[in-house]
C-alpha positions as CSV (number, residue, x, y, z in Angstrom):
1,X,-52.7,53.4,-19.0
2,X,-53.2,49.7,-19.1
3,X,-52.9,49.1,-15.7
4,X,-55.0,52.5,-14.8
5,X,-57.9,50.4,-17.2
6,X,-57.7,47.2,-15.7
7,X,-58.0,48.9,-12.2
8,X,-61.2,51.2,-13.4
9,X,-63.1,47.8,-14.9
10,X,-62.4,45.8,-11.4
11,X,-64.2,48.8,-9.8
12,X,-67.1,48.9,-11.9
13,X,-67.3,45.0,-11.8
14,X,-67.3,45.2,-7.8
15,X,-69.6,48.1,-8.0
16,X,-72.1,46.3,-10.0
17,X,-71.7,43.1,-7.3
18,X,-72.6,45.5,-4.6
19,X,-75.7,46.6,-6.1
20,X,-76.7,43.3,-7.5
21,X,-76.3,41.9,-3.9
22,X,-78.8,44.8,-2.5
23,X,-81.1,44.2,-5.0
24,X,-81.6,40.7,-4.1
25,X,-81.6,41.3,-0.4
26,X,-84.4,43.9,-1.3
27,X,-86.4,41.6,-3.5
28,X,-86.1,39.2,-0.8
29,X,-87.8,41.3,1.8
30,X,-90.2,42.4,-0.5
31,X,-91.4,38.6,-1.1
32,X,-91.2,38.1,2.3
33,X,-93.6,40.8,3.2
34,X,-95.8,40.1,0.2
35,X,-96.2,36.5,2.2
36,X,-96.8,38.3,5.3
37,X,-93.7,36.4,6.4
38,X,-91.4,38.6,8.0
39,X,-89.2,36.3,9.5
40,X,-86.8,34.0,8.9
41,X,-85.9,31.0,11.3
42,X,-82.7,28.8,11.0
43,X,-82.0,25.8,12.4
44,X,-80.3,26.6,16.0
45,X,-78.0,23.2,15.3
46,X,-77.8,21.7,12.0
47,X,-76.9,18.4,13.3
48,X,-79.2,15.4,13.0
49,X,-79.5,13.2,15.8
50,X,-81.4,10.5,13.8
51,X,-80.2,9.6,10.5
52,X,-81.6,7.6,7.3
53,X,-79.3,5.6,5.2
54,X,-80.9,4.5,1.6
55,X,-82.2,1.3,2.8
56,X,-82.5,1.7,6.2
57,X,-84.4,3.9,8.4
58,X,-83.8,4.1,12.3
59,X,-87.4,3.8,14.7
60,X,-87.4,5.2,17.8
61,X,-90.0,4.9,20.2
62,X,-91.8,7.7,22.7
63,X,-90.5,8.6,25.2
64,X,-86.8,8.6,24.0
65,X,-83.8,11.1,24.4
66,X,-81.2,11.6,22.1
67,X,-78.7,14.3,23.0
68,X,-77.9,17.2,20.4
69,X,-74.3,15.4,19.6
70,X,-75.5,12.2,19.9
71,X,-76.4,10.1,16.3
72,X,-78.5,7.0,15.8
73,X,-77.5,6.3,12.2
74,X,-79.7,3.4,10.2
75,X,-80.8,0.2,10.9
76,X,-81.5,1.2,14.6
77,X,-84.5,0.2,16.8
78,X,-84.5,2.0,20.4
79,X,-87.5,1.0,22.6
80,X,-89.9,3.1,24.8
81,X,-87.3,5.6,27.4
82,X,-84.0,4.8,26.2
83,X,-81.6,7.6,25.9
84,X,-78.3,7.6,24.0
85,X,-76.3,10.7,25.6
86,X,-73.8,13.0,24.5
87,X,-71.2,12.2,21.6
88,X,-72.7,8.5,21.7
89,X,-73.3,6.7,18.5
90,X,-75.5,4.0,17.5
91,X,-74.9,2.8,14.2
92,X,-76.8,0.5,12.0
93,X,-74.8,0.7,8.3
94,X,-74.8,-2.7,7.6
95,X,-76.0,-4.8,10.2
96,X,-79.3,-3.8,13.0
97,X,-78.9,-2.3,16.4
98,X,-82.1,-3.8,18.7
99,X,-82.1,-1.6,22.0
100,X,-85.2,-2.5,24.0
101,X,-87.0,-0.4,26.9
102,X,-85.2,2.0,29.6
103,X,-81.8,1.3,28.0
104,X,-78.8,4.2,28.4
105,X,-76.4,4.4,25.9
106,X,-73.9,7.2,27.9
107,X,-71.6,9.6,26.8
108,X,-69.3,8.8,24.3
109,X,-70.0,5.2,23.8
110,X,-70.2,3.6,20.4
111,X,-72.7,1.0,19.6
112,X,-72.8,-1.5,16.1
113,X,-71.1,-3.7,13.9
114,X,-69.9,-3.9,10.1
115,X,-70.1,-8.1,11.1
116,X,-73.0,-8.9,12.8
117,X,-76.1,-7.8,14.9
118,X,-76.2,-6.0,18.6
119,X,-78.7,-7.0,20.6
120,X,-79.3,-4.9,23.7
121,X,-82.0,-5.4,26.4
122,X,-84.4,-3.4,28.5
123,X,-82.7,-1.7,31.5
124,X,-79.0,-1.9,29.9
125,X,-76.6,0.3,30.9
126,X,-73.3,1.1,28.6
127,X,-71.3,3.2,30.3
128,X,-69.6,6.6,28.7
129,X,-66.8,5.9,26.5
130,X,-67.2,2.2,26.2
131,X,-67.5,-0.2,22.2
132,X,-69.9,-2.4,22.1
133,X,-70.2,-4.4,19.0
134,X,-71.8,-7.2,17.2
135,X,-73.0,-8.6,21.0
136,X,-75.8,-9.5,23.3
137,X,-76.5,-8.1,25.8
138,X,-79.5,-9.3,28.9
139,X,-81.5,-7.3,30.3
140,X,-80.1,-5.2,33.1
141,X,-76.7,-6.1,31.8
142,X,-74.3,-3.7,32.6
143,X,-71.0,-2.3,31.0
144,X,-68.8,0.1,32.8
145,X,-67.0,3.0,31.4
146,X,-64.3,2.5,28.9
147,X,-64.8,-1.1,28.3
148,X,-64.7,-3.1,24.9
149,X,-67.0,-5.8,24.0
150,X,-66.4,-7.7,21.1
151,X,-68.3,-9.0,18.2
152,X,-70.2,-12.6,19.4
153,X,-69.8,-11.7,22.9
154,X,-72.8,-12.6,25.1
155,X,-73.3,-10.6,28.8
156,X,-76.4,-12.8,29.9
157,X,-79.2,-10.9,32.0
158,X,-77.7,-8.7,35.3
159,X,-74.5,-9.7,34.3
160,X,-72.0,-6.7,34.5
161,X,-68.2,-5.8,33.4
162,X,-66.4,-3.8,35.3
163,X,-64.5,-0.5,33.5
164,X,-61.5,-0.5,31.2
165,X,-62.5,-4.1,30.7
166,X,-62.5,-6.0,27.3
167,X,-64.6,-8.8,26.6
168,X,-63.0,-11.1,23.5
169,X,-65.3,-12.5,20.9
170,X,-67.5,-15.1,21.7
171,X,-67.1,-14.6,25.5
172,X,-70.0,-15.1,27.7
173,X,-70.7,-13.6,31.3
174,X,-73.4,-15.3,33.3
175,X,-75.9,-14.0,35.0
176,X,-75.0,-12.5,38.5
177,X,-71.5,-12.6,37.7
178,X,-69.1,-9.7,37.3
179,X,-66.2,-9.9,34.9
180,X,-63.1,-7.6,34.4
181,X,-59.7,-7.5,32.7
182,X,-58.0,-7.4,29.7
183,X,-59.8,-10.1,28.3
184,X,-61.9,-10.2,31.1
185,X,-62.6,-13.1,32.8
186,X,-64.6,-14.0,36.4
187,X,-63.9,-11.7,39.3
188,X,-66.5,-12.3,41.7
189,X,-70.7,-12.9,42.3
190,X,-72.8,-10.2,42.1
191,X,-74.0,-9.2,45.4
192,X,-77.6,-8.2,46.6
193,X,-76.8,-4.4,47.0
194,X,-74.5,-4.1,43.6
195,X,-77.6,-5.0,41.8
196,X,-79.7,-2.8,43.3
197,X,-76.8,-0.5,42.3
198,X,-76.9,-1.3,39.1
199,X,-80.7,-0.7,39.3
200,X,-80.4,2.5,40.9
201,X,-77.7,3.8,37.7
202,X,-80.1,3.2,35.5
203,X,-83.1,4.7,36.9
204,X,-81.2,7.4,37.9
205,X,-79.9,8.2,34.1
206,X,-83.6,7.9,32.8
207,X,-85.0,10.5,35.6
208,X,-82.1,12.9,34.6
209,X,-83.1,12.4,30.6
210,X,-86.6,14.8,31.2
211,X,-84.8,17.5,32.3
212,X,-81.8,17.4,29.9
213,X,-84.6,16.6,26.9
214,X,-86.4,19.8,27.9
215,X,-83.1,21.6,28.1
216,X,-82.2,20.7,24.3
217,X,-85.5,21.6,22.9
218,X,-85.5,25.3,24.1
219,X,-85.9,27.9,21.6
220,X,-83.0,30.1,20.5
221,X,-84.6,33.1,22.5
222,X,-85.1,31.1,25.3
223,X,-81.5,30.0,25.5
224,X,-79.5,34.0,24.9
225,X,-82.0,35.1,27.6
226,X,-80.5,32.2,30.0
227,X,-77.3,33.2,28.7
228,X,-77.8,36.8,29.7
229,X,-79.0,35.6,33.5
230,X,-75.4,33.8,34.2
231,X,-73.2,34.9,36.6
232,X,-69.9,34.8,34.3
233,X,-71.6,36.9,31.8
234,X,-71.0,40.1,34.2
235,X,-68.4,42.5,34.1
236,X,-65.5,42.2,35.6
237,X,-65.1,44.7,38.7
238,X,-62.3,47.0,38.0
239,X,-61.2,47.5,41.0
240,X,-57.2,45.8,41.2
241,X,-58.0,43.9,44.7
242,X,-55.0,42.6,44.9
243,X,-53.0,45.5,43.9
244,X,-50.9,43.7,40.9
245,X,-50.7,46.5,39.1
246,X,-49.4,49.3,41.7
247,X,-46.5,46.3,41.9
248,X,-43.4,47.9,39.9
249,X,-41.8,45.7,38.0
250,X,-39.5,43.7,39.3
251,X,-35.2,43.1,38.0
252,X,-35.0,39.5,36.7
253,X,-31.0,40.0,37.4
């Protein structure tokens, strides 16, 4: 009898849930409509690209891209055009980030320091996957994919390091000069045609951020009716081509 109670009162208690539930999904509407607001619009992705610490506040600048899964976090300045792309981070949480003009942070790099300040220039390009801490950087510097640069290091204006390369603390690379290695020291002078290379990169990454900007800001509707459109969506055809399954099985012995 105890246990036929028990059972009875755990009914009742879930059957008063149920209605308290519709009730307030009926008051809701009924607010909603009293508003004239039938609607109601969630955030497609809850993540924020650009985010505020207590004291510090990132600025960004028109004209700039920052990808859905990207995060500029703090005491962050990013000049007029620059783009930090997909799964990069720029992170001011104790010392500043300074990016100036037409700079591209690429995918999967990580910019900042817990130590000291990054300096970056116009027309800098940090290539996908690479660190880059408490340095300074030229403008039209460039950093290939994968590489490490260390706090204090210096990569003067159109200087470049070539990927996987690591550039140890207070290490300079002068002008014109490309450096690579683990640390990385001198490999050769720049030539004429791989700065205009290097040029060309970045340009090339800035011209690709419009589109992909315009891509990110499309409304939920707009994006399941793209969905709906691709080619992979259809269904499969049924017939078996290839005849695999008019095979018979075959003995494994």
């Amino acid at each position: 009898e105890e246990h036929c109670f028990c059972w009875r009162m755990a009914r009742a208690v879930g059957t008063v849930g149920q209605m308290l539930r519709e009730t307030g999904i009926a008051l809701e509407r009924l607010g909603c409509r009293l508003q004239g607001n039938f609607s109601f619009e969630d955030p497609l992705s809850r993540h924020r690209e650009v985010l505020a610490l207590p004291n510090h506040k990132p600025t960004v600048k028109a004209g700039c891209f920052i990808a859905p899964s990207a995060a500029v976090v703090g005491n962050v300045k990013l000049g007029a055009n620059s783009n930090v792309w997909y799964g990069a981070v720029v992170k001011g949480n104790e010392h500043a980030v300074e990016i100036g003009e037409a700079a591209n942070i690429m995918e999967g790099a990580v910019v900042g320091s817990s130590s000291s300040k990054t300096k970056i220039g116009n027309s800098v390009m940090i290539g996908a996957g690479s660190v880059v801490g408490g340095a300074t950087l030229g403008e039209g510097a460039s950093v290939g994919m994968n590489c490490v640069v260390a706090d204090g290091a210096v990569i003067e204006a159109g200087g470049a390091v070539a990927p996987g390369s690591s550039v140890s603390a207070k290490t300079t690379v002068p002008a014109g000069q490309l450096f690579s290695g683990s640390p990385a020291k001198f490999l050769r002078a720049l030539s004429s045609a791989d700065t205009a290379a290097m040029a060309k990169a970045v340009a090339d990454a800035s011209t690709l951020a419009t589109p992909h900007a315009t891509a990110c800001n499309k409304t939920f509707a707009e994006i399941e009716a793209e969905k709906a459109a691709y080619s992979w969506t259809a269904v499969r055809e049924t017939v078996d081509t290839h005849h695999l399954l008019d095979e018979k099985p075959k003995s494994i012995w």
